[in-house]
SEFIZA-3560 file (N, C-alpha, C; in Angstrom, 3 decimals):
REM SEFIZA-3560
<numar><xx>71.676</xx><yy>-47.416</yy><zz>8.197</zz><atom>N</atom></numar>
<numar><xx>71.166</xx><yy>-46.171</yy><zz>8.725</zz><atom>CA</atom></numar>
<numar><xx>70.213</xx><yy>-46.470</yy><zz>9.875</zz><atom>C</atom></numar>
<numar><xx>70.302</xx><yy>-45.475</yy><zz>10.418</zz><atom>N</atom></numar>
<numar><xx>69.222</xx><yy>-45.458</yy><zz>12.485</zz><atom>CA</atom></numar>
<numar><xx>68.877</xx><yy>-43.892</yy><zz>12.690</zz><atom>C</atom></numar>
<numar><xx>67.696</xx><yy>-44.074</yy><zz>12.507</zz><atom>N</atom></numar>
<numar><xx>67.058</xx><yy>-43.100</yy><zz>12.602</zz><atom>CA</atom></numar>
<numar><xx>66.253</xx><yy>-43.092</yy><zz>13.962</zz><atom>C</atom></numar>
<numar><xx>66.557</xx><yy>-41.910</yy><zz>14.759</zz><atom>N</atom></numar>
<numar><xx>66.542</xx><yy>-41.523</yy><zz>16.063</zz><atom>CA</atom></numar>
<numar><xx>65.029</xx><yy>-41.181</yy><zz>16.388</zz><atom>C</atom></numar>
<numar><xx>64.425</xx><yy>-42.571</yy><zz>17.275</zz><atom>N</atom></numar>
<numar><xx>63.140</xx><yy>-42.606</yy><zz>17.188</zz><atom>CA</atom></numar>
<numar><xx>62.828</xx><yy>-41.160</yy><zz>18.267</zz><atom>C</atom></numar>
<numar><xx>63.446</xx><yy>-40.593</yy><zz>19.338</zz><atom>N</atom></numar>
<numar><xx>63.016</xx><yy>-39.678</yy><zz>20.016</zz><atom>CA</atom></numar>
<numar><xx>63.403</xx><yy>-38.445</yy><zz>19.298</zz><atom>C</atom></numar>
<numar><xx>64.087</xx><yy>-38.404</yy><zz>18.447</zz><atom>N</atom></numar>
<numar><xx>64.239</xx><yy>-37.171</yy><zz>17.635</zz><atom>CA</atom></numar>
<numar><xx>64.006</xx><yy>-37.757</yy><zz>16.295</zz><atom>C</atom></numar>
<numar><xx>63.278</xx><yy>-37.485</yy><zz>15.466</zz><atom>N</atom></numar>
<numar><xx>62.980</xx><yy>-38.084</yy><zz>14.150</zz><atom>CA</atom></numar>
<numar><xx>63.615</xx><yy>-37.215</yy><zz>12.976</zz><atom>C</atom></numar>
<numar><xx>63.804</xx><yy>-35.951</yy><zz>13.362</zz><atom>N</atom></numar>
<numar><xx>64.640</xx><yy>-35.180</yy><zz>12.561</zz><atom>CA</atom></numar>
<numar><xx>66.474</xx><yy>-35.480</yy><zz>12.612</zz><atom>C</atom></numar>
<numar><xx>66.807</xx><yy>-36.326</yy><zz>12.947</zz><atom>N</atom></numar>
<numar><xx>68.102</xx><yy>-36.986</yy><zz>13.183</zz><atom>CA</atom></numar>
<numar><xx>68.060</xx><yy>-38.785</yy><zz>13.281</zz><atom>C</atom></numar>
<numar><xx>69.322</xx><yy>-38.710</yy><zz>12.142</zz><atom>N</atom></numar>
<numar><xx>69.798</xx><yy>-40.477</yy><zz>11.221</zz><atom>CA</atom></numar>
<numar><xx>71.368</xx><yy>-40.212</yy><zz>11.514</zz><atom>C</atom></numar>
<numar><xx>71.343</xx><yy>-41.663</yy><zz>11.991</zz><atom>N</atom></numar>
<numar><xx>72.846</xx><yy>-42.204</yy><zz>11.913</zz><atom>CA</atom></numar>
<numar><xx>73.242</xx><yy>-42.962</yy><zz>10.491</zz><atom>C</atom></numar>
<numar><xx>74.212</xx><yy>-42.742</yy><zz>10.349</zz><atom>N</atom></numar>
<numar><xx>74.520</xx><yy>-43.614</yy><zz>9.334</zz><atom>CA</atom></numar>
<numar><xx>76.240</xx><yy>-43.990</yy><zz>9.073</zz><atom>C</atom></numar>
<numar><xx>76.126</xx><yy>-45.357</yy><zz>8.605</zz><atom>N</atom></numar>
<numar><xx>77.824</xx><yy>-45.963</yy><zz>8.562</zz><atom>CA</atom></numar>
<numar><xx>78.141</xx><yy>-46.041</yy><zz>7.155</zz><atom>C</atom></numar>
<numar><xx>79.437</xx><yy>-46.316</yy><zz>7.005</zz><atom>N</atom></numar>
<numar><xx>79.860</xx><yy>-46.367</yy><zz>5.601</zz><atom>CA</atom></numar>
<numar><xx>80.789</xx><yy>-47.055</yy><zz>5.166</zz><atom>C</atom></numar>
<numar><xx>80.732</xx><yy>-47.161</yy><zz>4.303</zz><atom>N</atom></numar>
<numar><xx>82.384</xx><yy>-48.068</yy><zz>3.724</zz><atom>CA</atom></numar>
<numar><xx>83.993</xx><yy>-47.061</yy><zz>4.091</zz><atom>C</atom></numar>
<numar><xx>83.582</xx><yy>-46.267</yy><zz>4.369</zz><atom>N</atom></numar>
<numar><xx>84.728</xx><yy>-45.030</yy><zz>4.065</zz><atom>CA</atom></numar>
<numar><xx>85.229</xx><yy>-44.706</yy><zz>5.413</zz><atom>C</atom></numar>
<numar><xx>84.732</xx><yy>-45.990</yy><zz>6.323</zz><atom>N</atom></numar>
<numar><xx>85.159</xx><yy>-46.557</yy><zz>8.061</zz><atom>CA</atom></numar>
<numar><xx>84.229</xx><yy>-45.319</yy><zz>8.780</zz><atom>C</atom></numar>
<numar><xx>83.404</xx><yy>-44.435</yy><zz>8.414</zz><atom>N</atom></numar>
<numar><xx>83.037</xx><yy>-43.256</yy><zz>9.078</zz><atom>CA</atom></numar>
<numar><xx>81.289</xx><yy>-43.582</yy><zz>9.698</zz><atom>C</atom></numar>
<numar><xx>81.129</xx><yy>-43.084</yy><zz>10.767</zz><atom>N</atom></numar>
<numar><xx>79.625</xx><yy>-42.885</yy><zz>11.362</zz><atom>CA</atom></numar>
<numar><xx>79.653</xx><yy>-41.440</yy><zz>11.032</zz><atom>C</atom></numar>
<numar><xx>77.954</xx><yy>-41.267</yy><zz>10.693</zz><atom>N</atom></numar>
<numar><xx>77.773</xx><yy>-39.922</yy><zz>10.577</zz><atom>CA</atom></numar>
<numar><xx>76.654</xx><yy>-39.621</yy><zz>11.235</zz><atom>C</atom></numar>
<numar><xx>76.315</xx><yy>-38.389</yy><zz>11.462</zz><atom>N</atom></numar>
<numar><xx>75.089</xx><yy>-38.110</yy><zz>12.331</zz><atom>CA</atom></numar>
<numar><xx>74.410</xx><yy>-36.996</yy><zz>11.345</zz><atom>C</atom></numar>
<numar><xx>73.076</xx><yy>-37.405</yy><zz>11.182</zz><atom>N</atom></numar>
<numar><xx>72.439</xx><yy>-36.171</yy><zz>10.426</zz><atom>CA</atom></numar>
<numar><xx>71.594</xx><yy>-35.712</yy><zz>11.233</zz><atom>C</atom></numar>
<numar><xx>71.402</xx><yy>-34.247</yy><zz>10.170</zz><atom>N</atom></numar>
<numar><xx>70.098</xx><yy>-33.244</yy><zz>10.748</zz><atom>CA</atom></numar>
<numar><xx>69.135</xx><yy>-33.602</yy><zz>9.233</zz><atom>C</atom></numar>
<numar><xx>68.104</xx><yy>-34.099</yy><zz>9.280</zz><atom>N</atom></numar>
<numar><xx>67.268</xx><yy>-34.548</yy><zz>8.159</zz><atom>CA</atom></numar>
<numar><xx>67.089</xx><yy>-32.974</yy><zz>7.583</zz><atom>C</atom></numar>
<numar><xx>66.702</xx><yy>-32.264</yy><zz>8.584</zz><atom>N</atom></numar>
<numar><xx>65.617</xx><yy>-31.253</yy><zz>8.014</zz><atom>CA</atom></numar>
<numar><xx>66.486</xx><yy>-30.289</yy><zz>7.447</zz><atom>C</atom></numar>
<numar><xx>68.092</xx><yy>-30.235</yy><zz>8.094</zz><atom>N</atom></numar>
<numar><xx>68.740</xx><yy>-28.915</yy><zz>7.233</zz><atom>CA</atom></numar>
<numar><xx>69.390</xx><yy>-30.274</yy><zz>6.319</zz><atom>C</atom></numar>
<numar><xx>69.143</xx><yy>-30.982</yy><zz>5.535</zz><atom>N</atom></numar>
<numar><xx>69.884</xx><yy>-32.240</yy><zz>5.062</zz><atom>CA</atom></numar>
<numar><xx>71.711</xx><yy>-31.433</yy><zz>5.086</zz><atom>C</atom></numar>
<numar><xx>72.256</xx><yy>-32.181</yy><zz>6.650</zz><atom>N</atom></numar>
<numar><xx>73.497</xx><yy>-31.473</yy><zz>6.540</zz><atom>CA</atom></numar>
<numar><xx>74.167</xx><yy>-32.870</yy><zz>7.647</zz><atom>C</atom></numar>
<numar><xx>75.168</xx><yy>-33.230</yy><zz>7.527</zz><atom>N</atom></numar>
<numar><xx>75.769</xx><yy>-34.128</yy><zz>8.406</zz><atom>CA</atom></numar>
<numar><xx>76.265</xx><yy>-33.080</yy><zz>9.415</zz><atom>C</atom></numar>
<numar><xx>75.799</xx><yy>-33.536</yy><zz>11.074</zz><atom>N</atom></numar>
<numar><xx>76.430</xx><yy>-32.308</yy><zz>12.095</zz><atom>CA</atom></numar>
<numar><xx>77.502</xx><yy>-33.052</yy><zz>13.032</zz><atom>C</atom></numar>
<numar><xx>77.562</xx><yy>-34.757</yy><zz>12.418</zz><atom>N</atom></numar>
<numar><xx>78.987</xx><yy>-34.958</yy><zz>12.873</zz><atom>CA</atom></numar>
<numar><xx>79.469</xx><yy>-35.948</yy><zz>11.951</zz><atom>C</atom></numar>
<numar><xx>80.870</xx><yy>-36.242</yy><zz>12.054</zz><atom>N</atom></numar>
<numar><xx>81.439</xx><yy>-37.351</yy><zz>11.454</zz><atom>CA</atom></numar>
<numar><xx>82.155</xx><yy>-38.127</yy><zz>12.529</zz><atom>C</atom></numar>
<numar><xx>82.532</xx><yy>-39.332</yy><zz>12.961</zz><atom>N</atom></numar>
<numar><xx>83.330</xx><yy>-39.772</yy><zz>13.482</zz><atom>CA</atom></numar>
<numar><xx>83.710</xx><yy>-41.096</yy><zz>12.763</zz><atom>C</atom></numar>
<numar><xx>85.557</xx><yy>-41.117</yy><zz>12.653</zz><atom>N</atom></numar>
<numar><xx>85.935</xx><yy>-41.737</yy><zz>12.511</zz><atom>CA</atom></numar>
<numar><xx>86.922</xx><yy>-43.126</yy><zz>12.942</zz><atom>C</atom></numar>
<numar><xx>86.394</xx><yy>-43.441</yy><zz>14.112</zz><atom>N</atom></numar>
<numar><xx>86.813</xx><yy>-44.134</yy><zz>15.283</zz><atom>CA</atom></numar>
<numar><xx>87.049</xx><yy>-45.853</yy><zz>14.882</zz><atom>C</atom></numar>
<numar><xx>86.759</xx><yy>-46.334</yy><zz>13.195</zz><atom>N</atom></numar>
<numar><xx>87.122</xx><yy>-47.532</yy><zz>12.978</zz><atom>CA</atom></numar>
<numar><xx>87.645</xx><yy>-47.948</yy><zz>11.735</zz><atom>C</atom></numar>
<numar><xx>88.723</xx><yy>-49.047</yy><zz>11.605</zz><atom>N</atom></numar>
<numar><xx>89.519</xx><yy>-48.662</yy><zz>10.547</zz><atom>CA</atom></numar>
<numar><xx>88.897</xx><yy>-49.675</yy><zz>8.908</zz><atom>C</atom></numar>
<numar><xx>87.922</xx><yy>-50.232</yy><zz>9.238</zz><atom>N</atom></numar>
<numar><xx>87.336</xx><yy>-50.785</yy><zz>8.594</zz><atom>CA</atom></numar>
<numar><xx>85.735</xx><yy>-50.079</yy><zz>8.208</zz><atom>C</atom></numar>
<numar><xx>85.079</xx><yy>-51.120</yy><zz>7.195</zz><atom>N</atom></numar>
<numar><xx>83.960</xx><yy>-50.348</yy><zz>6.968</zz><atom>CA</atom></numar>
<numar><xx>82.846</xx><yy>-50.725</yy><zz>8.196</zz><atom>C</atom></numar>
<numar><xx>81.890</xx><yy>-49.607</yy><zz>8.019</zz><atom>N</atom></numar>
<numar><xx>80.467</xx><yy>-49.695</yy><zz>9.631</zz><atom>CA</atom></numar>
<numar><xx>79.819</xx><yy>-50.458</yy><zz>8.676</zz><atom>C</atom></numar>
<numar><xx>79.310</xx><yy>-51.144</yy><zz>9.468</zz><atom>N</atom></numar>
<numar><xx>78.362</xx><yy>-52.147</yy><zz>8.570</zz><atom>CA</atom></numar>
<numar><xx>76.849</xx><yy>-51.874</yy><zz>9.482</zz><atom>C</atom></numar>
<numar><xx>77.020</xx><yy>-51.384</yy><zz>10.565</zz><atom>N</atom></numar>
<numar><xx>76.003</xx><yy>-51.575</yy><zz>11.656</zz><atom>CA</atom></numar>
<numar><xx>76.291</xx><yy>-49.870</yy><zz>12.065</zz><atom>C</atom></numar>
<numar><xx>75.085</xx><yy>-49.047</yy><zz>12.328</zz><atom>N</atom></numar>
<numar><xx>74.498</xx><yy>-48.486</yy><zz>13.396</zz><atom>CA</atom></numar>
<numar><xx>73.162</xx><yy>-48.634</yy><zz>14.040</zz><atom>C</atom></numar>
<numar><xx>72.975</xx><yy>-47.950</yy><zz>15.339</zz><atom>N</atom></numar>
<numar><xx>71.585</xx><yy>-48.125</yy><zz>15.866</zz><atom>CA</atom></numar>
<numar><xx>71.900</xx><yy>-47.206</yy><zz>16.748</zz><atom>C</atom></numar>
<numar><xx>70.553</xx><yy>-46.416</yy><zz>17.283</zz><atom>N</atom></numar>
<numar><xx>70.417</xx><yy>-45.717</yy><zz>18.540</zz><atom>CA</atom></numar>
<numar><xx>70.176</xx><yy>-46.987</yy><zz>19.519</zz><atom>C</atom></numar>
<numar><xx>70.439</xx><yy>-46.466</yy><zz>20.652</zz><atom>N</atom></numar>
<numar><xx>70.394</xx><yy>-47.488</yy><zz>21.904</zz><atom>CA</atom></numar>
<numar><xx>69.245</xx><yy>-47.249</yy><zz>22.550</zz><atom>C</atom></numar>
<numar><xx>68.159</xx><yy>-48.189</yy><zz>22.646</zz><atom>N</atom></numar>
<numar><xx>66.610</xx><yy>-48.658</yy><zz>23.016</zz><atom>CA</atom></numar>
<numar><xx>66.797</xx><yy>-47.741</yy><zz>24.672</zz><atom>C</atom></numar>
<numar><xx>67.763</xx><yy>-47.651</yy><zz>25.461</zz><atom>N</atom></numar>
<numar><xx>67.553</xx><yy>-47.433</yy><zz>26.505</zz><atom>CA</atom></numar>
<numar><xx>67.711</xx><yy>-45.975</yy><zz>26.654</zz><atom>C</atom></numar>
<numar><xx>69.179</xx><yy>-45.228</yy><zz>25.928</zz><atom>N</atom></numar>
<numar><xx>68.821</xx><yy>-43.999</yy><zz>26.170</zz><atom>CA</atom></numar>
<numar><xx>69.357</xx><yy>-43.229</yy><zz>24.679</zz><atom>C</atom></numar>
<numar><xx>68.517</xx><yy>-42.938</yy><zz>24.100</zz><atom>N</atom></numar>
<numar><xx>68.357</xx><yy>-42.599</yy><zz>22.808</zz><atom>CA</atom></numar>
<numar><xx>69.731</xx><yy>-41.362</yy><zz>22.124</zz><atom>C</atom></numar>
<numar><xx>70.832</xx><yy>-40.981</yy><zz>23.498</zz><atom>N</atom></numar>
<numar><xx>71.650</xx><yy>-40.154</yy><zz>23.007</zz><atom>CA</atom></numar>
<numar><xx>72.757</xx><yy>-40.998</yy><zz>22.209</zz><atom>C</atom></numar>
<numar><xx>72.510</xx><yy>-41.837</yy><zz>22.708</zz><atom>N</atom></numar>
<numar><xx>73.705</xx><yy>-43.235</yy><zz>22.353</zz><atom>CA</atom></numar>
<numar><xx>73.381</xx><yy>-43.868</yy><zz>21.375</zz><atom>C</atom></numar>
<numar><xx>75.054</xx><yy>-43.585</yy><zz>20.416</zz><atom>N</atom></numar>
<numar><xx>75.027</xx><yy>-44.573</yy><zz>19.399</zz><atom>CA</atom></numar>
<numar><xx>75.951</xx><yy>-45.918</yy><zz>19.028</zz><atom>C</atom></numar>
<numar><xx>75.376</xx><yy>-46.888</yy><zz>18.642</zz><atom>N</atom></numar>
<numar><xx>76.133</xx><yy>-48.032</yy><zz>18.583</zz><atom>CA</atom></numar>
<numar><xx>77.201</xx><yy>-48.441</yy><zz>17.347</zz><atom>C</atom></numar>
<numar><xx>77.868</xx><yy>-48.628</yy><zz>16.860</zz><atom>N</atom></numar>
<numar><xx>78.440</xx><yy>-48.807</yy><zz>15.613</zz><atom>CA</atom></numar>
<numar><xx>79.076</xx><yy>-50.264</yy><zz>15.742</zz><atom>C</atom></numar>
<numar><xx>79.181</xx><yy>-51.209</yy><zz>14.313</zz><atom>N</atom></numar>
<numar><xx>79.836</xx><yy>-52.633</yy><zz>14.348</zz><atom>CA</atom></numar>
<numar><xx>80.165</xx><yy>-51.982</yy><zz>13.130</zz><atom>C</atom></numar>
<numar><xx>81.924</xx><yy>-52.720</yy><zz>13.028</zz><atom>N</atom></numar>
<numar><xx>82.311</xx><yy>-52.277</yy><zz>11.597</zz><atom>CA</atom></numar>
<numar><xx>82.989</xx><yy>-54.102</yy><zz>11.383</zz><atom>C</atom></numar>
<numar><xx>83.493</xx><yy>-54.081</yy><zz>10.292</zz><atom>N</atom></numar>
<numar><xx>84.271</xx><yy>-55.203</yy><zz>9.220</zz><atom>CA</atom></numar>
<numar><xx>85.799</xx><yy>-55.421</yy><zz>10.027</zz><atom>C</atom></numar>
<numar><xx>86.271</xx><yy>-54.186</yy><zz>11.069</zz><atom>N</atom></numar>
<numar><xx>87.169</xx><yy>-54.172</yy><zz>11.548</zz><atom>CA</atom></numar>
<numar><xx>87.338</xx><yy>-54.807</yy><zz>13.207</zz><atom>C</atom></numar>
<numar><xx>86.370</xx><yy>-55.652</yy><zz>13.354</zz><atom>N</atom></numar>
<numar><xx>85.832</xx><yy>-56.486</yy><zz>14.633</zz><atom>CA</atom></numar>
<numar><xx>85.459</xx><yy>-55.895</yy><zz>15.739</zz><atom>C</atom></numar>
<numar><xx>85.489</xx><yy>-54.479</yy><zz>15.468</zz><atom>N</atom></numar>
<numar><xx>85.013</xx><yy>-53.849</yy><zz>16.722</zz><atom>CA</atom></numar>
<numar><xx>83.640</xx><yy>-53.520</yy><zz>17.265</zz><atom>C</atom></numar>
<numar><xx>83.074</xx><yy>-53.302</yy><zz>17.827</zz><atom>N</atom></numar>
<numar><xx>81.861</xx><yy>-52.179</yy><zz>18.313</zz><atom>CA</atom></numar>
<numar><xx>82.333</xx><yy>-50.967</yy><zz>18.957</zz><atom>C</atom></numar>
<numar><xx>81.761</xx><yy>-49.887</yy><zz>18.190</zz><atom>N</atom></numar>
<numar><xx>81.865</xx><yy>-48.849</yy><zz>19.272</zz><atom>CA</atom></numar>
<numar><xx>80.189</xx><yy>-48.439</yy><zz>19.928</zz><atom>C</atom></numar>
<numar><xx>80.864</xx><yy>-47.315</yy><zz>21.120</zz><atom>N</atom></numar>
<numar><xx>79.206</xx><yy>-46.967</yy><zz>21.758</zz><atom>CA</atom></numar>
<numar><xx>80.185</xx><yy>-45.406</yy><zz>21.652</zz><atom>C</atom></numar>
<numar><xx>79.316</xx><yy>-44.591</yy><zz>21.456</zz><atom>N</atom></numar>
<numar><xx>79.210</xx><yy>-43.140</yy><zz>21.276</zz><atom>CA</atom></numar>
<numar><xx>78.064</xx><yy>-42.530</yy><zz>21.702</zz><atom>C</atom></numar>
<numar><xx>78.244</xx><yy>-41.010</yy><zz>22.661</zz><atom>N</atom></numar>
<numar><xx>77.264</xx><yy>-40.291</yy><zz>23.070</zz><atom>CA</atom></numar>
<numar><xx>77.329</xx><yy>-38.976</yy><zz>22.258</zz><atom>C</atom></numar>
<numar><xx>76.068</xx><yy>-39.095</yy><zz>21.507</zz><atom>N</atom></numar>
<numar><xx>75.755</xx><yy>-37.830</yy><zz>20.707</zz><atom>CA</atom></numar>
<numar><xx>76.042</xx><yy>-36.152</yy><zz>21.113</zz><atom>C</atom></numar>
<numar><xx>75.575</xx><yy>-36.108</yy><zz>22.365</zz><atom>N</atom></numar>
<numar><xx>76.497</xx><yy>-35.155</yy><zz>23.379</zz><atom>CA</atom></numar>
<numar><xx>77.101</xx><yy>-35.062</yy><zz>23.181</zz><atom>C</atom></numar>
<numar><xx>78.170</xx><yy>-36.010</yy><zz>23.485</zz><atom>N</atom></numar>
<numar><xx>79.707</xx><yy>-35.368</yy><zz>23.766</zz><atom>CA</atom></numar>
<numar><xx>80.487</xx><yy>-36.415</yy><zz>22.375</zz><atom>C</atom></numar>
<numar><xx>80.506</xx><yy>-35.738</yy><zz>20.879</zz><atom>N</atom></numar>
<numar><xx>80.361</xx><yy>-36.807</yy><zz>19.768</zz><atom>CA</atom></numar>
<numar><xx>82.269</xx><yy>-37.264</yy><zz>19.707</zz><atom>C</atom></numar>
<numar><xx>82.686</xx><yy>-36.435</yy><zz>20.196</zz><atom>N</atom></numar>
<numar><xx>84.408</xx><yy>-36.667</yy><zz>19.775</zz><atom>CA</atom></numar>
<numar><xx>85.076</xx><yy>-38.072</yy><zz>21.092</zz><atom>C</atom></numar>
<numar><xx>83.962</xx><yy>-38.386</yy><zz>22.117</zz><atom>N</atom></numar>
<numar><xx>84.368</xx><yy>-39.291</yy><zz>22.976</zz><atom>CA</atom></numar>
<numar><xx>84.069</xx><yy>-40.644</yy><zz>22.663</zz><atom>C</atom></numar>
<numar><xx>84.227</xx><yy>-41.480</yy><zz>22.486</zz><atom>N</atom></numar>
<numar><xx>83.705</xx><yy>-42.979</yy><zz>22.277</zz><atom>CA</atom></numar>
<numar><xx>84.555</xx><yy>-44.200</yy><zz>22.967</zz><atom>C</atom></numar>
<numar><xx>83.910</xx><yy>-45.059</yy><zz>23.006</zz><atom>N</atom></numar>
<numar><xx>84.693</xx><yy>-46.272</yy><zz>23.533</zz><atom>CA</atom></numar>
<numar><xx>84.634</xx><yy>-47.312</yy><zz>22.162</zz><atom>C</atom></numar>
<numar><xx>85.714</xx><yy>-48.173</yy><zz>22.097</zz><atom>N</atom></numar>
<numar><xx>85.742</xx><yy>-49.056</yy><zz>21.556</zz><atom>CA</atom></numar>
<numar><xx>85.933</xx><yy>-50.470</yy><zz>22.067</zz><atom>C</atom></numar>
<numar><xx>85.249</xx><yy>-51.391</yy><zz>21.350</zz><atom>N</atom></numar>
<numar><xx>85.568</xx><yy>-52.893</yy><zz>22.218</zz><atom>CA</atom></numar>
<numar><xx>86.206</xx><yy>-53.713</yy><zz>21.194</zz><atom>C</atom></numar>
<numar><xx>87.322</xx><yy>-54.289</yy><zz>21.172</zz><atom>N</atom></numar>
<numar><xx>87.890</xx><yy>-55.286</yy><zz>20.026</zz><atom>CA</atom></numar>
<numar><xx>87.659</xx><yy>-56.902</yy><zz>20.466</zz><atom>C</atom></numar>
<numar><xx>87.012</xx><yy>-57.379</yy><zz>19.701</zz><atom>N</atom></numar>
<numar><xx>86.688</xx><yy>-58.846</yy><zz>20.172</zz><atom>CA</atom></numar>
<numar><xx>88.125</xx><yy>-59.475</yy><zz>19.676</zz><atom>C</atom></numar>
<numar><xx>87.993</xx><yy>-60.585</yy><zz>20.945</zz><atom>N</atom></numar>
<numar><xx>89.183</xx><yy>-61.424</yy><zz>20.973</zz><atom>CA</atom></numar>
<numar><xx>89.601</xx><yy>-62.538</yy><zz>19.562</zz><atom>C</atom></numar>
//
């Protein structure tokens, strides 16, 4: 779990169930899911530089980067 130091009322969190989720702490309600890896997240974090961005590492060798904005877009990187 990554909890969003410029918004503190919002946590990322990964799972075995291959999914990132994005919470709202205060209505305790998940306001996104994305499922962009086919393995489990072992890793999230907000990104130190611009806090809309989220990072994900899963079991499935990838990283993704995701913008909270726009939550259905992401990139993925598959290491060689």
């Amino acid at each position: 779990m990554s909890l969003n130091h410029a918004n503190l009322g919002v946590l990322a969190s990964g799972s075995v169930d291959n999914t990132m989720k994005v919470w709202d702490i205060v209505k305790e309600a998940c306001v996104h899911t994305s499922s962009h890896h086919s393995a489990a997240v072992k890793k999230v974090d907000w990104s130190s530089v611009d806090m809309s961005v989220i990072l994900t590492a899963s079991e499935d060798k990838t990283i993704g980067v995701l913008d909270s904005r726009f939550p259905n877009d992401h990139i993925i990187h598959t290491s060689q």
